[in-house]
C-alpha positions as CSV (number, residue, x, y, z in Angstrom):
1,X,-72.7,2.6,33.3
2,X,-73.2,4.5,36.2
3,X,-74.5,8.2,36.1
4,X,-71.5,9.8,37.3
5,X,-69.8,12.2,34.6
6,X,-67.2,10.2,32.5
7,X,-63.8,12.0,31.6
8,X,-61.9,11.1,28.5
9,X,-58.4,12.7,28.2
10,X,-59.0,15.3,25.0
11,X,-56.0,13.6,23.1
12,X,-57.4,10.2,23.3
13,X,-61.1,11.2,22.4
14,X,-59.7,12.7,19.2
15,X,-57.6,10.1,18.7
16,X,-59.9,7.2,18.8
17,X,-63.0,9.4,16.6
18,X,-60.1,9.9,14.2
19,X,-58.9,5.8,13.9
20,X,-62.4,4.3,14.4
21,X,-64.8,7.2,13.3
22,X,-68.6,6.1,13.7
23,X,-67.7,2.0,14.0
24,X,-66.1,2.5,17.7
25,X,-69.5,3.7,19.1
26,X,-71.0,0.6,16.6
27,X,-69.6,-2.3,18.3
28,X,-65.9,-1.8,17.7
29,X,-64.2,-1.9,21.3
30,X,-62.8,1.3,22.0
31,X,-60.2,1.1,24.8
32,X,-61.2,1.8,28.6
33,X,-64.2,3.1,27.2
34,X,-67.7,1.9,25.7
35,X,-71.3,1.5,26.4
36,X,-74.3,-0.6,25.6
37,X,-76.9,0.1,22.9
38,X,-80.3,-1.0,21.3
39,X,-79.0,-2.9,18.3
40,X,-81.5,-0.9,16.2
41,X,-80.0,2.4,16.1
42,X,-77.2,5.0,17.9
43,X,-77.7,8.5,17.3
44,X,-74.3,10.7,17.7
45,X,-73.8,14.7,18.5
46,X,-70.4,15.6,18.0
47,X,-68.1,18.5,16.2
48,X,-66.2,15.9,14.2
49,X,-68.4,15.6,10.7
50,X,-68.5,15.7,6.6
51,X,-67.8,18.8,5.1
52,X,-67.8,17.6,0.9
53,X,-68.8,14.6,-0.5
54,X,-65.7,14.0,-2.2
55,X,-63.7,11.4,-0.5
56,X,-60.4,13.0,-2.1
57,X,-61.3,16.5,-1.3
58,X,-60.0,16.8,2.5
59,X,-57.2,15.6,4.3
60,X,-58.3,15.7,8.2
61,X,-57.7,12.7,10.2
62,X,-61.6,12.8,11.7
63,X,-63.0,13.1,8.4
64,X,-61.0,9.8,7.4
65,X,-62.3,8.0,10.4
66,X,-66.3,8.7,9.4
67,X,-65.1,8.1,6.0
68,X,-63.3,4.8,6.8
69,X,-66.6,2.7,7.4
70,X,-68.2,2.6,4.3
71,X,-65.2,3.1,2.0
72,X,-61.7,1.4,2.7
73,X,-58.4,1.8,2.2
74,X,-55.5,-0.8,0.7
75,X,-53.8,0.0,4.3
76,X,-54.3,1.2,7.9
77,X,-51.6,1.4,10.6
78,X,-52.1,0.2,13.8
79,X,-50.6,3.1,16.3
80,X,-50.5,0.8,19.2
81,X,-47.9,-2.2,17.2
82,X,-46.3,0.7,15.2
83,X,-47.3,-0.9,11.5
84,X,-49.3,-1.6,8.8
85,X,-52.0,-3.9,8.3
86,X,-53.6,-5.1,5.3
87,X,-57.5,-3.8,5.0
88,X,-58.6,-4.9,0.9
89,X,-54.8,-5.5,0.8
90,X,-54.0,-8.8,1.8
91,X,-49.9,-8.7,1.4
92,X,-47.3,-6.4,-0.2
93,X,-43.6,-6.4,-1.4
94,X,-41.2,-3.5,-1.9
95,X,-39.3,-4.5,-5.3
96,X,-36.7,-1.5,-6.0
97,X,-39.2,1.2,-7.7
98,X,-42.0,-0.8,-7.1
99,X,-44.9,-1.8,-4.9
100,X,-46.6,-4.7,-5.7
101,X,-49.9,-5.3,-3.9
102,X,-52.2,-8.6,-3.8
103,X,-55.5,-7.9,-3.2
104,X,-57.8,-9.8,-1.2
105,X,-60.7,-12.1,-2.9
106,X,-64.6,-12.2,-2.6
107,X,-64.5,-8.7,-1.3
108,X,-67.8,-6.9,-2.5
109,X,-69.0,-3.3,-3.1
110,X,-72.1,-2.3,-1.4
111,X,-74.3,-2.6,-5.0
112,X,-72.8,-6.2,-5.3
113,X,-70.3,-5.6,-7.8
114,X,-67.3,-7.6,-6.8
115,X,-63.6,-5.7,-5.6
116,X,-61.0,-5.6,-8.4
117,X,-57.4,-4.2,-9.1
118,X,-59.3,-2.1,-11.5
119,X,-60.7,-0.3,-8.5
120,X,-57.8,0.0,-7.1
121,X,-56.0,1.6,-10.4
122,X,-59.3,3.8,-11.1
123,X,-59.6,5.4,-7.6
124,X,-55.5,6.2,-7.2
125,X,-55.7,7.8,-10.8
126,X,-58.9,10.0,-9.6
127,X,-57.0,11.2,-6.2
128,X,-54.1,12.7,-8.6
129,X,-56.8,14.1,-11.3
130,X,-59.7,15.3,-9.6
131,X,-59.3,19.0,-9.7
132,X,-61.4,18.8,-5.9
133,X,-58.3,16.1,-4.4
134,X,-56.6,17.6,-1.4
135,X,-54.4,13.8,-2.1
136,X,-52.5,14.4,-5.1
137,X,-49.4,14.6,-3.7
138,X,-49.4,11.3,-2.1
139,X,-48.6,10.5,-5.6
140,X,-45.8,12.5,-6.7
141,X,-43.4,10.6,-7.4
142,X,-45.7,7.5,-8.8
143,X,-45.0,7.0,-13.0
144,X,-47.1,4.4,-13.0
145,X,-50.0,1.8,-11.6
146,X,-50.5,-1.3,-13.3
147,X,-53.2,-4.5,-12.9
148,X,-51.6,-7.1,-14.2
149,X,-54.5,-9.5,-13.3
150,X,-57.9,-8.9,-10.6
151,X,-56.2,-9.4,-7.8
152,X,-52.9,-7.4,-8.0
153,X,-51.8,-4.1,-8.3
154,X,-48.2,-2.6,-9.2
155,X,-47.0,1.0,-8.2
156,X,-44.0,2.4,-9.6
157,X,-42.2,5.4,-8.8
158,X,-39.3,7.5,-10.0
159,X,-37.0,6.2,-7.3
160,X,-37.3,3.5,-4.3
161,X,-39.9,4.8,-2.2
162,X,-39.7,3.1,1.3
163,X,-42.5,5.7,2.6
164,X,-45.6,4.2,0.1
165,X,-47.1,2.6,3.3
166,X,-47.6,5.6,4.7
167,X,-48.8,7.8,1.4
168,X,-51.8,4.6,1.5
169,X,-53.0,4.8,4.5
170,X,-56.4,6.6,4.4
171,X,-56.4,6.6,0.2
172,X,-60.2,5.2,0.0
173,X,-60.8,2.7,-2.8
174,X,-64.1,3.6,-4.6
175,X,-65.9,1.6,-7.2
176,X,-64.9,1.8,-10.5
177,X,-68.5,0.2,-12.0
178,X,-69.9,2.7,-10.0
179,X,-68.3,5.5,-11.2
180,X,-69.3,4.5,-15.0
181,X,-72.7,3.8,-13.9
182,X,-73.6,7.6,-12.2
183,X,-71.1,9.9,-13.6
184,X,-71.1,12.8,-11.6
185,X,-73.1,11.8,-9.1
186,X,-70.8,8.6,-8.4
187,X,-70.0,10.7,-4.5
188,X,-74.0,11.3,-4.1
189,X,-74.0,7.2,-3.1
190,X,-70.7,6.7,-1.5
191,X,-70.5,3.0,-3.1
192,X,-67.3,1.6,-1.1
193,X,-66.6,-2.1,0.6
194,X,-67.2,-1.1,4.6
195,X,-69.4,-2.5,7.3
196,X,-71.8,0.4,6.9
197,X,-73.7,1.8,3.8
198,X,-74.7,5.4,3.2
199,X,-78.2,6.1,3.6
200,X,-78.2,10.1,3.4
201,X,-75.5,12.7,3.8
202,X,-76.0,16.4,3.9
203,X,-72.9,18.3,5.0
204,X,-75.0,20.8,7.3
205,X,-77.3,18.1,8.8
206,X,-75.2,15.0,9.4
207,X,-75.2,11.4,8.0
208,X,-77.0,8.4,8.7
209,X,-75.7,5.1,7.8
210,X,-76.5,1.2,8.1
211,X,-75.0,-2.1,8.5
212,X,-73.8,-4.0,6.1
213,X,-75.0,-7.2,6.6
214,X,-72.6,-8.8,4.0
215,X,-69.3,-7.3,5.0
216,X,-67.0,-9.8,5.3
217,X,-63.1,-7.5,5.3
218,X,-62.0,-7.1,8.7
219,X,-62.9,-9.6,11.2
220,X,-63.5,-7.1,13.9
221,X,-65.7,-4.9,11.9
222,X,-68.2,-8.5,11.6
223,X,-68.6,-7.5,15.3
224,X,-70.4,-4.6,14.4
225,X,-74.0,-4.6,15.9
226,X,-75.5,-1.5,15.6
227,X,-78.3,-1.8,12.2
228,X,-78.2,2.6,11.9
229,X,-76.3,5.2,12.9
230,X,-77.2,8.8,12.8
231,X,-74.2,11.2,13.4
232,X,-75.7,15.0,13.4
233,X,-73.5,18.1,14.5
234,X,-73.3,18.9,18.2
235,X,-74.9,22.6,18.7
236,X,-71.8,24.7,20.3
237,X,-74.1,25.6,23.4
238,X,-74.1,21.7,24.4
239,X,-70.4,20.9,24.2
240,X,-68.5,20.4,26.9
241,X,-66.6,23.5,26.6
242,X,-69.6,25.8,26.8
243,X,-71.5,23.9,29.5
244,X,-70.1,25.2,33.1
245,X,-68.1,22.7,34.9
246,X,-68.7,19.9,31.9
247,X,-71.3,18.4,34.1
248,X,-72.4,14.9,32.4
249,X,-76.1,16.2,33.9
250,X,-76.3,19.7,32.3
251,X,-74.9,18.4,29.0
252,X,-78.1,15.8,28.7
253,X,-80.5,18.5,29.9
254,X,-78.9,21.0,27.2
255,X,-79.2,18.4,24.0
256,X,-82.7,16.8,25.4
257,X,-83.7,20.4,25.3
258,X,-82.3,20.7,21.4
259,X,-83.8,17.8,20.2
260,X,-87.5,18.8,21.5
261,X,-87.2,21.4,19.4
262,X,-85.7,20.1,16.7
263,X,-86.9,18.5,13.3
264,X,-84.9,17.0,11.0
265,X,-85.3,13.7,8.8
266,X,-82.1,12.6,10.1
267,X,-83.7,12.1,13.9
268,X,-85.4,8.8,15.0
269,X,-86.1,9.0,18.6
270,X,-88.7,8.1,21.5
271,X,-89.6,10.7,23.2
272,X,-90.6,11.2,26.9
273,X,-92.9,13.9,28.8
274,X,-89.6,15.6,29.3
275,X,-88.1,15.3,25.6
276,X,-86.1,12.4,24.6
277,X,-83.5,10.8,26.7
278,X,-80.3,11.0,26.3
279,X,-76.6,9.9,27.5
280,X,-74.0,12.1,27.0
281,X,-70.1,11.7,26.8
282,X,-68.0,14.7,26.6
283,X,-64.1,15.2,26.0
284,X,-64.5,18.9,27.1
285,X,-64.2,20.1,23.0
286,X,-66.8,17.0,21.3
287,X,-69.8,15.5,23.1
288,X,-71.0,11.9,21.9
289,X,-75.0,11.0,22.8
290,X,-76.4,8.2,22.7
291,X,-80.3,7.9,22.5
292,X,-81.9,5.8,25.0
């Protein structure tokens, strides 16, 4: 890539972070832009980031698309072709006041505990119980969710609802074993079915995940390539808003100059004479870097 400052319109910066999160900068293509990397690890600045643990406790579109690579959804909708596609769901049927769901088979959790309707059924009834779920509504109307066997799932609501699609999209499927296993804790590991695991999550520091060398839900996600990922918050002094004029150059010396003096587990990088080296890529509000 040459050096010359790349521009990305605002809206389609936010709107790529908020549909592909962490696994566009992994490997995923993202449209009219992308860049090399080692395949050992990507470090990320950026605003966008994890403010809870809880899955079900926040309903922003950026926090979905971190979320969305290590725990998945029965659903996703592809803005481009205007629909739904299936992501643990493999097919679906609208039957009067009912949904009925078929799950896909020898889909795993990240502990090795296989993918179940039960899941399914145990993560739906925590979004409209947990006292923390910003979700709950999604579920209004929904009287009941059945599993008649492992591999389907049955929703039923008070009336025909032609909008469940759309109240799926972005409900994460967590593990049910899991939850019976830790308790409390269950969000502390972040046990889901995605192409990267958690490694370590604190909501003021950042995340760092890895690749999950088994995943085997969406094809393109297989494409992944990047083994760790480190996504820390961007200090408001190197973003492209603060930096005059945006310049791709002062926005590298600005976050080289942050991480020299920086310590944190949740850094990994080479350094130089001069600090480590860095590539930036900034929208004007978010700034991606990517350690060299």
């Amino acid at each position: 890539m040459s050096s010359d400052e790349v521009k990305i319109k605002r809206r389609t910066f936010l709107k790529q972070s908020a549909l592909t999160g962490l696994g566009a900068l992994a490997g995923v293509a993202w449209p009219r832009f992308t860049w090399s990397a080692s395949k050992e690890r990507l470090m990320i600045l950026s605003s966008i980031g994890l403010d809870t643990l809880n899955p079900y406790a926040h309903s922003s579109g950026p926090q979905y698309g971190i979320w969305q690579h290590m725990i998945e959804p029965l659903v996703e909708i592809n803005y481009a072709r205007k629909d739904y596609y299936g992501v643990l769901a493999e097919s679906w049927k609208f039957q009067g006041n009912s949904w009925v769901f078929r799950l896909r088979k020898g889909i795993r959790f990240h502990d090795g505990s296989p993918f179940t309707a039960q899941d399914v059924v145990h993560s739906v009834n925590r979004i409209r119980s947990d006292k923390s779920s910003l979700q709950k509504s999604n579920f209004d109307d929904l009287t009941e969710i059945q599993a008649p066997d492992d591999h389907t799932v049955v929703f039923t609501t008070r009336v025909p609802n032609a909008v469940m699609l759309d109240r799926l999209q972005n409900r994460f499927i967590v593990s049910k074993s899991a939850a019976e296993k830790y308790g409390d804790d269950v969000d502390q590991h972040a046990i889901g079915t995605g192409p990267y695991k958690l490694v370590q999550l604190d909501t003021n520091k950042g995340i760092v995940v890895e690749r999950n060398p088994a995943y085997n839900v969406m094809p393109e996600y297989k494409k992944a390539t990047i083994n760790r990922i480190s996504a820390l918050p961007i200090p408001d002094a190197c973003s492209g808003a603060s930096v005059p004029g945006g310049k791709k150059a002062r926005i590298d010396s600005c976050v080289s100059t942050w991480l020299t003096n920086r310590t944190s587990p949740f850094l990994s990088l080479s350094a130089t004479p001069k600090g480590p080296k860095v590539s930036s890529y900034s929208s004007g509000t978010s700034t991606a870097v990517k350690a060299k």
